[in-house]
C-alpha positions in Angstrom: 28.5 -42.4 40.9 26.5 -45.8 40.4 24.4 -46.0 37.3 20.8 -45.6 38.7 21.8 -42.2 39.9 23.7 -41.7 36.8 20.0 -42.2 35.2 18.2 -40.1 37.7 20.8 -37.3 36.7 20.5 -37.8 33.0 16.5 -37.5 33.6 16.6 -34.8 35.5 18.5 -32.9 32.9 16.1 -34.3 29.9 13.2 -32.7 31.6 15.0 -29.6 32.3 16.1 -29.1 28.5 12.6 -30.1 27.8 10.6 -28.1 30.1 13.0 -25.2 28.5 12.3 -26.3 24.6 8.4 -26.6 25.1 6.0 -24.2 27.7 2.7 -25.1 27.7 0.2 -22.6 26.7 -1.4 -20.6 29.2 -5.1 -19.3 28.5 -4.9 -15.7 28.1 -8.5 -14.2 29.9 -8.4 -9.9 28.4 -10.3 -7.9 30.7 -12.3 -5.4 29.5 -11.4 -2.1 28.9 -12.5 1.2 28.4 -10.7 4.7 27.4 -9.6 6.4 24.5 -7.9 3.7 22.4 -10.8 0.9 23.4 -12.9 3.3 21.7 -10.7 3.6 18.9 -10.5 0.2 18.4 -13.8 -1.0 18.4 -14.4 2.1 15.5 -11.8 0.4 13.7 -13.5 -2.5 14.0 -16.8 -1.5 12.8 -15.4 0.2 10.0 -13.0 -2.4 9.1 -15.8 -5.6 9.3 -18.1 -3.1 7.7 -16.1 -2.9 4.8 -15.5 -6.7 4.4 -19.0 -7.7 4.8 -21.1 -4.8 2.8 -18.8 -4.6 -0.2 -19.5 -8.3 -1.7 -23.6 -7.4 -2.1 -23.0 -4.0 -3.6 -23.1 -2.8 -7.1 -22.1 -0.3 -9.5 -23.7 -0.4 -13.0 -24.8 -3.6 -12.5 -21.4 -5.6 -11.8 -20.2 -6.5 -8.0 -18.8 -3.5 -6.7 -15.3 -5.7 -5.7 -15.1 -8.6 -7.5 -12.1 -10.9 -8.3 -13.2 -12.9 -11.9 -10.9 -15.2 -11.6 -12.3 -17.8 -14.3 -13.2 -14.9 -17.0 -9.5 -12.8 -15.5 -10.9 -9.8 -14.8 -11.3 -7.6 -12.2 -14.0 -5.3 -11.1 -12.5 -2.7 -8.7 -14.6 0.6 -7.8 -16.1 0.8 -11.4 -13.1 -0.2 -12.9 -12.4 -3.1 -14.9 -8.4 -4.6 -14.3 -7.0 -7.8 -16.4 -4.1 -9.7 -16.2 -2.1 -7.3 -18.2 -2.5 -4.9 -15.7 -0.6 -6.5 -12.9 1.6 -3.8 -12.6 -1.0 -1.8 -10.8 -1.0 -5.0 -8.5 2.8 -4.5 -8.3 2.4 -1.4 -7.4 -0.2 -1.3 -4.8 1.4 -4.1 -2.6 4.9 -1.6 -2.6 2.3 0.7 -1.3 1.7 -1.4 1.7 4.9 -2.7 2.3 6.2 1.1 2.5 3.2 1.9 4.4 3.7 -0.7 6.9 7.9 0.8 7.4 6.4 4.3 7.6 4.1 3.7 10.1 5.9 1.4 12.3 9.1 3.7 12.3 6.8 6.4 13.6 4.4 4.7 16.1 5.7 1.1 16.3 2.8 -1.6 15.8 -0.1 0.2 15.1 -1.4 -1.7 12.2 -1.3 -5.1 14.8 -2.8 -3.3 17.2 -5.9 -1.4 14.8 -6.1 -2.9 11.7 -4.8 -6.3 11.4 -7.4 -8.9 11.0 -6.3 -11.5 13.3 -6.8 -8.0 15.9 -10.0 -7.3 14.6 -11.7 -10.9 14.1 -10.4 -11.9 17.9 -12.0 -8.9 19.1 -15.3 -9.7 17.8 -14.6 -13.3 19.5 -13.9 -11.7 22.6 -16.8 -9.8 22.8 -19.2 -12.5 21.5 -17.2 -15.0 24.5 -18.1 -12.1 27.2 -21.5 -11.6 26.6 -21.9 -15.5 26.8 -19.9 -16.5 29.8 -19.2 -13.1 31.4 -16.5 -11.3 32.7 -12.9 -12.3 32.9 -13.3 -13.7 36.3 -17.0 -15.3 35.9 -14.7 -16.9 32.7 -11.7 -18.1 35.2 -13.9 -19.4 37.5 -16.2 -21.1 34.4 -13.2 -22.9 33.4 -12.1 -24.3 36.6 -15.4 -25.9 37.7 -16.6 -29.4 36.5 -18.6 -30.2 33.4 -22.3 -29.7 34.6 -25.2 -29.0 32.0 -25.1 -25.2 32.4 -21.6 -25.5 31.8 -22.5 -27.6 28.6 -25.2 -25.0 27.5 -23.0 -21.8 27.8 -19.6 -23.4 26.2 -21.7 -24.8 23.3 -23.9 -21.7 22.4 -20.4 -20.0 22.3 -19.1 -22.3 20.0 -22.3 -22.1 17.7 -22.2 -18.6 17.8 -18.5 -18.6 16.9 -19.0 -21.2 14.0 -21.8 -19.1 12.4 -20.1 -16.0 12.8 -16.8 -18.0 11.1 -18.8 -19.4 8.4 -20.9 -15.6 7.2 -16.6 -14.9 7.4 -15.9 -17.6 4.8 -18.7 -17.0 2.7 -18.3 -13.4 2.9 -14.5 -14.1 1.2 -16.0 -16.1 -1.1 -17.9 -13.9 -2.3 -15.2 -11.5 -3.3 -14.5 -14.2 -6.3 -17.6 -15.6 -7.2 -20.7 -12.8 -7.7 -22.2 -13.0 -4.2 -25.7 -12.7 -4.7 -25.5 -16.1 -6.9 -23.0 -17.6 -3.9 -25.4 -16.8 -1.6 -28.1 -18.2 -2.8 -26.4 -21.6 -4.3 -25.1 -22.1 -0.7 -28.7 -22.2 1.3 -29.4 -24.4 -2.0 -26.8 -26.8 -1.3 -25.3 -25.9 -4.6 -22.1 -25.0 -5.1 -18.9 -26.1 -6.3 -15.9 -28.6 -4.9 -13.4 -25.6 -4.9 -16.4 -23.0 -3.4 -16.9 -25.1 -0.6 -13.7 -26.1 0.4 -12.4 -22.5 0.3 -15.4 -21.3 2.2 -14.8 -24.3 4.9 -11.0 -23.1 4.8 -11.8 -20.0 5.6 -13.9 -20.3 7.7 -11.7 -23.1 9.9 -9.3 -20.5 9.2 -11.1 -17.8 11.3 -12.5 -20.2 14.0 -9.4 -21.6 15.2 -7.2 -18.2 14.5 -9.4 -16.0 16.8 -11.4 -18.3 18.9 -8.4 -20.5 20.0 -4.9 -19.5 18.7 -5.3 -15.8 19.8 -2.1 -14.1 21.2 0.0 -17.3 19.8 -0.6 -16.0 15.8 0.3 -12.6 17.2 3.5 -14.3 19.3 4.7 -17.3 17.4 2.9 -17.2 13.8 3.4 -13.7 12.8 6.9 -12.5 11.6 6.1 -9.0 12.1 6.9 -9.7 15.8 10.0 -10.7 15.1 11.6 -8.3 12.3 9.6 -4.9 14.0 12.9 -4.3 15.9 14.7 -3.0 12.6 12.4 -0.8 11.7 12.2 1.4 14.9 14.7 3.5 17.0 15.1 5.6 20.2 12.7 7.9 18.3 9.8 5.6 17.5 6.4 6.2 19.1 6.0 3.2 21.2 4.1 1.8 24.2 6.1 2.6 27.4 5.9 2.2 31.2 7.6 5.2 32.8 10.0 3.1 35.6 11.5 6.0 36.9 7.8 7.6 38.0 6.4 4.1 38.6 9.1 2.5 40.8 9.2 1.4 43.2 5.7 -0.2 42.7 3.5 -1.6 46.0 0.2 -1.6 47.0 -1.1 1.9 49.4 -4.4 3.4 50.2 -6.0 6.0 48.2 -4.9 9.8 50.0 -1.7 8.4 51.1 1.8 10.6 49.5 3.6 7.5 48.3 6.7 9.5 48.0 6.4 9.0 52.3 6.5 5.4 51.9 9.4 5.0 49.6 6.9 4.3 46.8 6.2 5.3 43.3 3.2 5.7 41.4 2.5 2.2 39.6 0.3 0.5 42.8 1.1 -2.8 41.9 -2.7 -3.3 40.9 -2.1 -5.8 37.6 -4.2 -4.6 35.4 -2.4 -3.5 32.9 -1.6 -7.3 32.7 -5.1 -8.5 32.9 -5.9 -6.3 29.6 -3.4 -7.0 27.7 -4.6 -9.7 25.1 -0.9 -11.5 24.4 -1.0 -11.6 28.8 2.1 -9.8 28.9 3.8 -7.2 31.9 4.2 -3.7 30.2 6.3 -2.9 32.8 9.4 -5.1 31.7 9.7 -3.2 28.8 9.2 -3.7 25.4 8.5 -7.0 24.2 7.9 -8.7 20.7 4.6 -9.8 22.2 3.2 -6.2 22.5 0.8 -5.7 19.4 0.4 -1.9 20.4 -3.5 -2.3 21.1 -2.8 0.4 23.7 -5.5 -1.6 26.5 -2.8 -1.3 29.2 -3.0 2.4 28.6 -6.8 3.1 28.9 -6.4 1.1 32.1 -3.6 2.6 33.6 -5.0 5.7 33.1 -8.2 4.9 34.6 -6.2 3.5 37.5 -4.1 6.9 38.2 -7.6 9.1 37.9 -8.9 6.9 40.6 -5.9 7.2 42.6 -5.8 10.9 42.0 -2.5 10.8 40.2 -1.1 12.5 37.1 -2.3 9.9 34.1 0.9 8.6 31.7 2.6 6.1 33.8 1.9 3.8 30.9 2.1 6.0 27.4 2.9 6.4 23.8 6.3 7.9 24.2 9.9 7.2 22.6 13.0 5.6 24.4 14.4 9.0 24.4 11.7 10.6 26.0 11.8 8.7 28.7 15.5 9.1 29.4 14.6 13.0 29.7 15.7 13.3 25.9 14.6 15.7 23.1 12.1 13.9 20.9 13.2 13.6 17.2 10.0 12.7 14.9 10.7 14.5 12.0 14.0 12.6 11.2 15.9 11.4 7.8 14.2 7.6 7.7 10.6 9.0 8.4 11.1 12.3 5.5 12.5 9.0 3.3 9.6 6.7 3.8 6.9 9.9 3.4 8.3 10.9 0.5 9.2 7.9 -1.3 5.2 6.7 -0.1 4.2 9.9 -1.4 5.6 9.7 -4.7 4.9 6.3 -5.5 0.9 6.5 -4.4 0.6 9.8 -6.4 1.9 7.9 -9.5 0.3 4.9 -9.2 -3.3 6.5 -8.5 -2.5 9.0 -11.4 -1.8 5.8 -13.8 -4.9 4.4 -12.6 -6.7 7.3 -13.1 -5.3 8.0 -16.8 -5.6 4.5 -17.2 -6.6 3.7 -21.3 -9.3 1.1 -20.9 -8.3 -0.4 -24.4 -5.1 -3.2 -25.5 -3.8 -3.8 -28.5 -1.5 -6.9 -29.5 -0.3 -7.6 -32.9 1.6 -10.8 -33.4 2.9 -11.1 -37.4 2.8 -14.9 -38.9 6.0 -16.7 -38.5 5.0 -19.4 -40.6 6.3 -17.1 -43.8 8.4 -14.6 -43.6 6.8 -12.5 -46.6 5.2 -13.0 -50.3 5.3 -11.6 -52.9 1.6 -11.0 -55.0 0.9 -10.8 -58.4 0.7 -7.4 -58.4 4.3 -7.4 -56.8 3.3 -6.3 -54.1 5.0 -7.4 -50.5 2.8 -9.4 -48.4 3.3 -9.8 -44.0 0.3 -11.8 -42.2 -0.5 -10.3 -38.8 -3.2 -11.6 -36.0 -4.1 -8.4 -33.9 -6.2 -8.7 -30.1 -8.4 -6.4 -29.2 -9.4 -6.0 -25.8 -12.4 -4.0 -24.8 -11.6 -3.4 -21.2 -14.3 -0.6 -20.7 -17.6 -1.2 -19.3 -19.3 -0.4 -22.4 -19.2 -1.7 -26.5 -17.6 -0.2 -28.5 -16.5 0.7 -32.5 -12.9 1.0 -33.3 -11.4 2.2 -36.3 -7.5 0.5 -37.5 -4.8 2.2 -39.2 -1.2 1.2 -40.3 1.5 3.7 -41.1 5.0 3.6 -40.7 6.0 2.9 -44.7 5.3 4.1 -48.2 2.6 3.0 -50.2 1.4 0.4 -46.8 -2.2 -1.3 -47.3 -3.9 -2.7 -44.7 -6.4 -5.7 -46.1 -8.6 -7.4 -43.9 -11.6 -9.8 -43.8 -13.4 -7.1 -41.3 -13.7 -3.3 -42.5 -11.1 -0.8 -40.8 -14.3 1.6 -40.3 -16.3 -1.3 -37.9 -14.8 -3.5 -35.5 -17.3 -3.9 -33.1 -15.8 -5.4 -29.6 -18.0 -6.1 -27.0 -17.4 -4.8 -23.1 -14.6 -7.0 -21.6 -14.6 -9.0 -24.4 -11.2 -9.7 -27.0 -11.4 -10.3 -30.3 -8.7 -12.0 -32.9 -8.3 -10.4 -36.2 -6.5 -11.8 -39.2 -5.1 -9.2 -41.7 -2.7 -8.5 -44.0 0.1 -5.8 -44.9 1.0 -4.8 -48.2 3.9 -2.6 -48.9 5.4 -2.0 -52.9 8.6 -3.5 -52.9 10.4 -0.3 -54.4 9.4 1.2 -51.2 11.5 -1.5 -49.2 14.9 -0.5 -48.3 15.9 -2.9 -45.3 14.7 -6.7 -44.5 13.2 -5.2 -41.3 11.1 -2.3 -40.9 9.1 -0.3 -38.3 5.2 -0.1 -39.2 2.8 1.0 -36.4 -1.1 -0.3 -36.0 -3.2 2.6 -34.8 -6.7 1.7 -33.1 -9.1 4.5 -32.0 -12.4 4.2 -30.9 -15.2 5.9 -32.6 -17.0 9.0 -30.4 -14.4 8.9 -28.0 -11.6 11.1 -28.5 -9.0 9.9 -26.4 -9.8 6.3 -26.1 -6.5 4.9 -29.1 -3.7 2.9 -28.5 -0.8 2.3 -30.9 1.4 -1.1 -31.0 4.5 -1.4 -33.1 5.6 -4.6 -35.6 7.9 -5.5 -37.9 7.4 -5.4 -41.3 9.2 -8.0 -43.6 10.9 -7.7 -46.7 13.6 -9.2 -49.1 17.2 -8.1 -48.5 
């Protein structure tokens, strides 16, 4: 072999192993849809952006009805007023989800891709905006193909604008979750916010821009590692988005009235739209895929296909791999009762905390400058700092007791009887602890700080120290 074909062989294989590394992207064009689950989607949807975007301007008592006080570290849920102490609740919440998220994909596959994700929902807005500009999904084919002209210009650029409005209300709406939004508002058509404000409202809204009005299906197919771990959390029994080949095949185009069982044919006519609905441009009818994000579209259009036809609806359902083999369906079974009632349990508790939450903290840190002294009355003296956090929504009057040892004083520069705390405010407290030394039988002993808030009966906490003595 001479070396220039030598070459020509070695290119050839480069461009094979790099045509094989690297496909360039393909513009997906959705069709529209309509049917059961479109409906259910765009419900989903409105509820879902509803949420994000009305929640930031409401109130409850005069605080942001969701707000995320970063700077001051607190956080005003629902009413309720969280702080970094209570992180566990945090904790506890994002288990939730994570549990959630095997529960419900072990029963039904992807629905929360395919309802409630918001890459789903914010490309769905997108979409809908980008029809109502340009058209449908062949005016859009046919947009793209043709030269650059000035109605060509107009209709790509009012898109855009209309997507980079809708993207930055997104940003500033996310904003607004950790800075009061009324003010945000109000600073931003004012020009006057801060570095950190702007760039994370920019961010975001960048963020949303290029994730739903470009990237699409590719955060759903490369990005997201849902995708690619969702085939360990499903079996032969999981709900999931099926074409049924044994009813469908063999597929081919016929007229409408004709028995296709007389021409060797099965029910699938070959028609593509199921493909041309699909968002991620993928072929339900090769089976499951790690593209599918379970928006059920192929479904609404099959369906609407086979009632034209005059044929039984379900070639393309919700179903289980067993099912369609012609096996018994399983739903209830040991990882679904495991995941309900391990969800179950955990939600109850952590809701129950929440709810029998004590809106008060108490932190006693004892001087460890000096171990003890001793007074002139011979008396044994600890030095203490105590916090108290107010983590109600209103002021109140606490009252502080120590116990725990014979003969125990409590002295401090502010009366037991009136230690006013502001709402969501701490307050530091030097005092000191005096037991008789006869009273003293170890170096280290056990005292507890009691602090109980005046006309409310429940609202106390108690926080144990250590007392220290001579040996």
């Amino acid at each position: 072999m001479t070396d220039l074909s030598k070459k020509e062989t070695n290119s050839s294989v480069s461009d094979d192993v790099e045509q094989s590394l690297y496909a360039k992207r393909i513009k997906v064009y959705p069709r529209e849809v309509h049917g059961l689950f479109a409906v259910l989607r765009v419900i989903g949807v409105f509820v879902l952006l509803g949420l994000y975007y009305i929640i930031p301007w409401l109130e409850w008592e005069g605080t942001q009805l969701v707000l995320f006080d970063l700077p001051n570290r607190k956080f005003h849920i629902f009413g309720i007023v969280f702080w970094p102490q209570d992180f566990f609740y945090l904790a506890m919440l994002l288990i939730i989800a994570a549990l959630s998220l095997f529960f419900f994909t072990a029963l039904a596959g992807r629905l929360w891709c395919g309802f409630a994700c918001p890459q789903t929902v914010w490309t769905e807005v997108f979409l809908w905006i980008e029809r109502k500009i340009e058209g449908t999904r062949p005016q859009q084919m046919k947009m793209d193909k043709a030269p650059w002209t000035l109605k060509k210009i107009r209709i790509k650029a009012t898109k855009h604008f209309i997507w980079i409005v809708f993207s930055l209300y997104t940003g500033l709406t996310f904003v607004g979750y950790f800075s009061p939004m009324r003010e945000l508002a109000v600073n931003t058509f004012n020009f006057d916010l801060g570095p950190w404000e702007w760039f994370w409202i920019l961010f975001y809204s960048f963020a949303t821009y290029g994730n739903a009005g470009w990237l699409r299906e590719q955060v759903c197919t490369y990005m997201c590692p849902y995708a690619r771990f969702q085939s360990a959390m499903i079996d032969s029994d999981t709900l999931i988005i099926s074409y049924d080949a044994a009813r469908g095949e063999s597929r081919g185009p016929r007229k409408k009235g004709i028995d296709p069982k007389q021409q060797g044919l099965g029910d699938c006519i070959d028609c593509t739209i199921c493909v041309q609905v699909c968002p991620t441009g993928i072929d339900i009818r090769n089976g499951l895929q790690y593209d599918c994000i379970a928006c059920a579209a192929c479904i609404d259009a099959c369906d609407d296909v086979m009632d034209k036809m005059g044929y039984e609806k379900g070639l393309i359902r919700y179903t289980t791999e067993n099912m369609l083999h012609g096996l018994q369906a399983h739903f209830l079974r040991p990882r679904i009762v495991v995941y309900g009632l391990i969800l179950l349990a955990i939600t109850a508790s952590t809701f129950y905390a929440i709810a029998t939450r004590v809106p008060l903290a108490l932190d006693v840190m004892r001087d460890r400058n000096s171990l003890y002294r001793e007074t002139n009355e011979g008396l044994i003296e600890n030095v203490y700092i105590i916090k108290i956090m107010n983590m109600d929504r209103a002021s109140r009057s606490y009252q502080l007791s120590v116990t725990g040892m014979e003969s125990i004083i409590l002295d401090m520069d502010v009366a037991p009887s009136n230690i006013e705390v502001a709402a969501g405010s701490v307050i530091e407290i030097p005092l000191r602890v005096r037991v008789d030394s006869e009273h003293i039988e170890k170096r280290s002993n056990a005292i507890q700080f009691h602090l109980k808030a005046d006309q409310v009966e429940d609202l106390n906490v108690t926080e144990e120290a250590r007392f220290i003595g001579p040996t």
